[in-house]
C-alpha positions as CSV (number, residue, x, y, z in Angstrom):
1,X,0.0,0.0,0.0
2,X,2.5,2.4,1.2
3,X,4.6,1.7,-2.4
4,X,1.6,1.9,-4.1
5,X,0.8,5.7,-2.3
6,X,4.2,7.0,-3.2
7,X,4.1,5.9,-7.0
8,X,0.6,7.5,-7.3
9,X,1.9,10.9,-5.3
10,X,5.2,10.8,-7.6
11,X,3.3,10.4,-10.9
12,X,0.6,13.6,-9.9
13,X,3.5,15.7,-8.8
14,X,5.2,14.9,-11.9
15,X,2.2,16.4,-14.1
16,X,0.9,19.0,-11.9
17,X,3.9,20.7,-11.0
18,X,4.7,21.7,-14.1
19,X,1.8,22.8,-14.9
20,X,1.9,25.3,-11.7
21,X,5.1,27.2,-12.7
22,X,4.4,26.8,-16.5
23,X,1.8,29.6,-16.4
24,X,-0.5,28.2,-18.5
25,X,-3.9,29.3,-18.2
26,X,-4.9,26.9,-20.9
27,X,-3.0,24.1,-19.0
28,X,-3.9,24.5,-15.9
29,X,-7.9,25.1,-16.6
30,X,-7.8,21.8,-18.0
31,X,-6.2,20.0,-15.3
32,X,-8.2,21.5,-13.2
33,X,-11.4,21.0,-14.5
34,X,-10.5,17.2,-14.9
35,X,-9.5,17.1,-11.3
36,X,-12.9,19.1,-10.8
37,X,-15.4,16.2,-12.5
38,X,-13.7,13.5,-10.7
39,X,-14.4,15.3,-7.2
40,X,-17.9,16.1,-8.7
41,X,-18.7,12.9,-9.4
42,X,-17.5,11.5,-6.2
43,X,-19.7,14.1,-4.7
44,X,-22.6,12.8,-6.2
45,X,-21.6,9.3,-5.0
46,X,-21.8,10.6,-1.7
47,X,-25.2,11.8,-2.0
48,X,-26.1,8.7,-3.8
49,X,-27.5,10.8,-7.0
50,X,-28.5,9.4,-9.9
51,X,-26.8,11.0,-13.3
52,X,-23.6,11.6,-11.4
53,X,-21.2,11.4,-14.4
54,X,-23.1,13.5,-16.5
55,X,-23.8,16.4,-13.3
56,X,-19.8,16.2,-12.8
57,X,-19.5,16.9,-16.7
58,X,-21.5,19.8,-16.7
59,X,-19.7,21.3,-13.6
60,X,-16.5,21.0,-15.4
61,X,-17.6,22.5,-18.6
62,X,-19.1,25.8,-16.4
63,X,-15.6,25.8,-14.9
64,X,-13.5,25.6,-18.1
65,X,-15.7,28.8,-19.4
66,X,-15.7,30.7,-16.8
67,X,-11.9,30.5,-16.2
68,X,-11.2,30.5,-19.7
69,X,-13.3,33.7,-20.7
70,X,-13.5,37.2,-20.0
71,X,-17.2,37.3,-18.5
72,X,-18.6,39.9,-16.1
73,X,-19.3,37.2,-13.2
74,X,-18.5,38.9,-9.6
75,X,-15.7,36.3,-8.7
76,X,-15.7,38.0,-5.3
77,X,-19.4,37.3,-4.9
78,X,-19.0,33.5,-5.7
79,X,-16.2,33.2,-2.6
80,X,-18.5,35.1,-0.5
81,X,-21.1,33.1,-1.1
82,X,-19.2,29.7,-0.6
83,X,-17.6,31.3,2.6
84,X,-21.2,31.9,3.8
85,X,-22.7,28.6,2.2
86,X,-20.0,26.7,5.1
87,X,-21.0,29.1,7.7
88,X,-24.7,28.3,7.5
89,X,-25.2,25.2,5.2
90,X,-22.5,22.9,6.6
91,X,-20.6,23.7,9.3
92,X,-24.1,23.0,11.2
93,X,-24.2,19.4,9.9
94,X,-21.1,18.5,12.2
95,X,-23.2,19.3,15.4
96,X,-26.7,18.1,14.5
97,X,-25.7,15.5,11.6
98,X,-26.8,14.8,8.0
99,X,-30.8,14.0,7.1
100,X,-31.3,10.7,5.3
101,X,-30.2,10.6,2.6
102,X,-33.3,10.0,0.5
103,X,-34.8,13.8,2.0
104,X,-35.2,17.4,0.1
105,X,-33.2,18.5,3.0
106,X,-30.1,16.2,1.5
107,X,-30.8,17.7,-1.9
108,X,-30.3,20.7,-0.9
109,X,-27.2,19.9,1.2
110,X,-25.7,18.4,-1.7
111,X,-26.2,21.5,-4.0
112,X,-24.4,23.4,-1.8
113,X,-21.2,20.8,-1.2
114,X,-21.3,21.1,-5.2
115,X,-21.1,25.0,-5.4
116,X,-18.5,24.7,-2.8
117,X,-16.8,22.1,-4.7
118,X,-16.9,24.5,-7.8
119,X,-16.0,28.0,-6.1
120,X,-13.0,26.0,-4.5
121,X,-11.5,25.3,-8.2
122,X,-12.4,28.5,-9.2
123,X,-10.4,30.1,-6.3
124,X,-7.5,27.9,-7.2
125,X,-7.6,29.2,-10.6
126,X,-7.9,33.1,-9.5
127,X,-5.1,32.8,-7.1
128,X,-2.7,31.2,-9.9
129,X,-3.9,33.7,-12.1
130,X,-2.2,35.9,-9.7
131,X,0.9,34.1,-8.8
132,X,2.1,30.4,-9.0
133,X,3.4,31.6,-5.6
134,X,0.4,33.1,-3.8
135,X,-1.6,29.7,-4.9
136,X,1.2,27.6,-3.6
137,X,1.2,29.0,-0.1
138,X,-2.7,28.4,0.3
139,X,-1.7,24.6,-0.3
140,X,1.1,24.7,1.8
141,X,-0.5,26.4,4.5
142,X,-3.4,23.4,4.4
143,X,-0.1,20.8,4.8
144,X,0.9,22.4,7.5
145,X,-2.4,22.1,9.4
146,X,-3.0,18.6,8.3
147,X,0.5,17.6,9.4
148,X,1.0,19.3,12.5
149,X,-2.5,18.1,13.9
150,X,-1.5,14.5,12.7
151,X,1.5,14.2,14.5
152,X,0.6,16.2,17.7
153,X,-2.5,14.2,18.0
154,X,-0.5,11.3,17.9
155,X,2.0,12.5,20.2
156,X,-0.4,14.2,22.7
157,X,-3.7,14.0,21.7
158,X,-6.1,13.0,24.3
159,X,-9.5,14.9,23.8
160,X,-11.3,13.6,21.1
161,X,-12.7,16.6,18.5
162,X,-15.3,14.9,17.1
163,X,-15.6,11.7,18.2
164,X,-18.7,10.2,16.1
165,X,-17.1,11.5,13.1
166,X,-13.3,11.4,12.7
167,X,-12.7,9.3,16.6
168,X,-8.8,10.0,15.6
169,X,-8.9,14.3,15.3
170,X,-8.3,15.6,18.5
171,X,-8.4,19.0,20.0
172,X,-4.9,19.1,21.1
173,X,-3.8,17.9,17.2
174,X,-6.0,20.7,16.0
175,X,-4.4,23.5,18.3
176,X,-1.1,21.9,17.1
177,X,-1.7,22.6,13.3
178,X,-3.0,26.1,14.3
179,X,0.1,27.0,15.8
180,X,2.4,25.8,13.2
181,X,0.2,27.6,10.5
182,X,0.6,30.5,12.9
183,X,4.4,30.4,12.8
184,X,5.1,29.3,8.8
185,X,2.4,32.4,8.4
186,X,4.9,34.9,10.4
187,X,8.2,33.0,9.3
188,X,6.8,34.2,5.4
189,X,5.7,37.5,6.7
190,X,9.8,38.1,7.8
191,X,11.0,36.4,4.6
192,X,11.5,38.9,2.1
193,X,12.1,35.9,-0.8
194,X,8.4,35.1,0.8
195,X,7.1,38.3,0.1
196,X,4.2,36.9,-2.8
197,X,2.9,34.7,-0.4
198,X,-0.8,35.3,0.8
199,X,0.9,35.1,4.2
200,X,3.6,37.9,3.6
201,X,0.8,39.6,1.5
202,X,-1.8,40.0,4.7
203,X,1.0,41.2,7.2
204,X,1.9,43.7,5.0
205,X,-2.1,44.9,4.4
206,X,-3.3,44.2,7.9
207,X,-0.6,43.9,9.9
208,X,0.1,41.2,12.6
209,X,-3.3,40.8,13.8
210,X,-5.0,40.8,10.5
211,X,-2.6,37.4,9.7
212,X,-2.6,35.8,13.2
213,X,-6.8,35.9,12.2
214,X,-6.9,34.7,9.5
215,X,-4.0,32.0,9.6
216,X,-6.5,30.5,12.6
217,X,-9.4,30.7,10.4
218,X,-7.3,28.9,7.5
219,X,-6.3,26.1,10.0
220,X,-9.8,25.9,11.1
221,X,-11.3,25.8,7.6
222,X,-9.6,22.7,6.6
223,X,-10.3,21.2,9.4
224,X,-13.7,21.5,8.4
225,X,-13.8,20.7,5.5
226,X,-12.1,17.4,6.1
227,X,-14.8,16.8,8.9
228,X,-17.3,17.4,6.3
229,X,-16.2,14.8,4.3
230,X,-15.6,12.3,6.7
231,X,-19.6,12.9,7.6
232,X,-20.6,12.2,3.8
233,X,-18.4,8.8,4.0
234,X,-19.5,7.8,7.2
235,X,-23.4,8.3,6.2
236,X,-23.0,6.0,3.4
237,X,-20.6,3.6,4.9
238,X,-17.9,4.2,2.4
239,X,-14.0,4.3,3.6
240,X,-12.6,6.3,0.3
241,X,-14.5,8.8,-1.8
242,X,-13.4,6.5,-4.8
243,X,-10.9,4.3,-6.2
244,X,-9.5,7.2,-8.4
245,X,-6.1,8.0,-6.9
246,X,-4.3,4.4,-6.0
247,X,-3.1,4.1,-2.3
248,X,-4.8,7.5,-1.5
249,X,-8.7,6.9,-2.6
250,X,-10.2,9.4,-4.1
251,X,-9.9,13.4,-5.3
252,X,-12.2,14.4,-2.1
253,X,-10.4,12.6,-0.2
254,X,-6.9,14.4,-1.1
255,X,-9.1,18.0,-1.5
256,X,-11.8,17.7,1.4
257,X,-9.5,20.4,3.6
258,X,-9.0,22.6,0.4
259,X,-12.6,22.8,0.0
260,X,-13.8,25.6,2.6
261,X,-9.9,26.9,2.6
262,X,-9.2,28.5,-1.2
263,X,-12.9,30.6,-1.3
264,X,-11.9,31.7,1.8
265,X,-8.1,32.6,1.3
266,X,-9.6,33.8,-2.4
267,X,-12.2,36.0,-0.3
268,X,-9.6,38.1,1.0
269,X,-6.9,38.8,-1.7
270,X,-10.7,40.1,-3.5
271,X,-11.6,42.3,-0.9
272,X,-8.7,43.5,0.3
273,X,-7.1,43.8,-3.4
274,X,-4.0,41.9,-2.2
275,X,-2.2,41.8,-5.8
């Protein structure tokens, strides 16, 4: 398995990371939207939909045009709106729990996971659009979370952050991510070679308050969002999102913590015109 995971991670970094510092808006739309109709489709899965091929299909088209033309579509207003979609469509579903599956109130749940799904790509392509850079540090930043709470948890982690969901997440792996986000965030902010990072970019906009904020809210986002998922697996009794990616299941499941974290980390170079 473990052979398996590094020949499937060395053959995606292989392709994608060219791609990255190629600057290729054509190349990189197309990656993405592929990457973007395989997390659709496992979406659907998740929601046991009917059509799920052809929904992912149509989501991928809508993102190759709207990346690849010039329309007059608020970008700012679609990362808002997935920002606020979490706040009050999904975040809520990790206290009170998914309805059956089979309800309106699952429907509905499912359309928003999808525009969230979408406004994540599309923040990954506006933030390349700015900088191979900028992009970059939003991944790494995500890591860094998922890394530090994994090996704090294991090495101290004793309160369990959601038990019914993810039993192995703990609070004390959690805090542990958040601080090492903290610290990468302020180690870029003093790195002048760092300065096109979204890090370096918010210290030097909203000073050391504004980025100790919002570094906590990026650590707290993916955490989230891989919560989220792990509540859409555990509904339907599945382990992996799919089979896609050997050794590491599927696109959601290598995504879920970018999900809530690039509209959000998008949101903010918008508004605050972070260039």
């Amino acid at each position: 398995m473990l052979k398996t995971r590094i020949i499937t991670a060395i053959v995606l970094l292989s392709i994608l990371v060219p791609i990255v510092f190629s600057g290729s808006s054509l190349a990189f739309a197309a990656a993405a939207a592929l990457f973007l109709g395989a997390a659709m489709w496992e979406s659907q899965r998740l929601f046991n939909k009917p059509g799920a091929i052809i929904i992912s299909a149509v989501w991928a088209l809508a993102f190759a045009y709207l990346t690849l033309q010039n329309t007059s579509f608020s970008l700012q207003t679609l990362f808002t709106l997935c920002v606020l979609f979490w706040i009050f469509g999904l975040i809520p579903s990790l206290k009170f729990g998914l309805p059956s599956l089979t309800s309106f109130a699952s429907g509905l749940i499912s359309g928003v996971y999808a525009v969230a799904i979408f406004g994540c790509f599309v923040a990954m392509s506006y933030l390349f659009g700015k900088s191979a850079k900028l992009l970059l540090s939003v991944l790494v930043l995500v890591w860094i979370a998922d890394i530090g709470a994994y090996f704090v948890g294991k090495a101290i982690g004793k309160r369990k952050l959601a038990p019914t969901i993810s039993p192995g997440k703990s609070w004390e792996g959690a805090i542990g991510g958040g601080v090492l986000v903290l610290l990468f965030g302020v180690a870029c902010a003093l790195t002048p070679t760092l300065a096109d990072t979204l890090p370096a970019k918010i210290y030097a906009h909203q000073g050391p308050i504004g980025l100790a904020l919002v570094m906590l809210l990026i650590s707290a986002a993916s955490v989230i969002g891989d919560l989220f998922e792990s509540l859409l697996k555990r509904r339907i009794g599945m382990k992996d999102s799919s089979n896609l990616l050997p050794g590491h299941g599927g696109v959601l499941d290598r995504i879920d913590a970018l999900i809530p974290v690039l509209p959000l980390a998008a949101m903010f170079v918008a508004i605050w015109n972070l260039a």
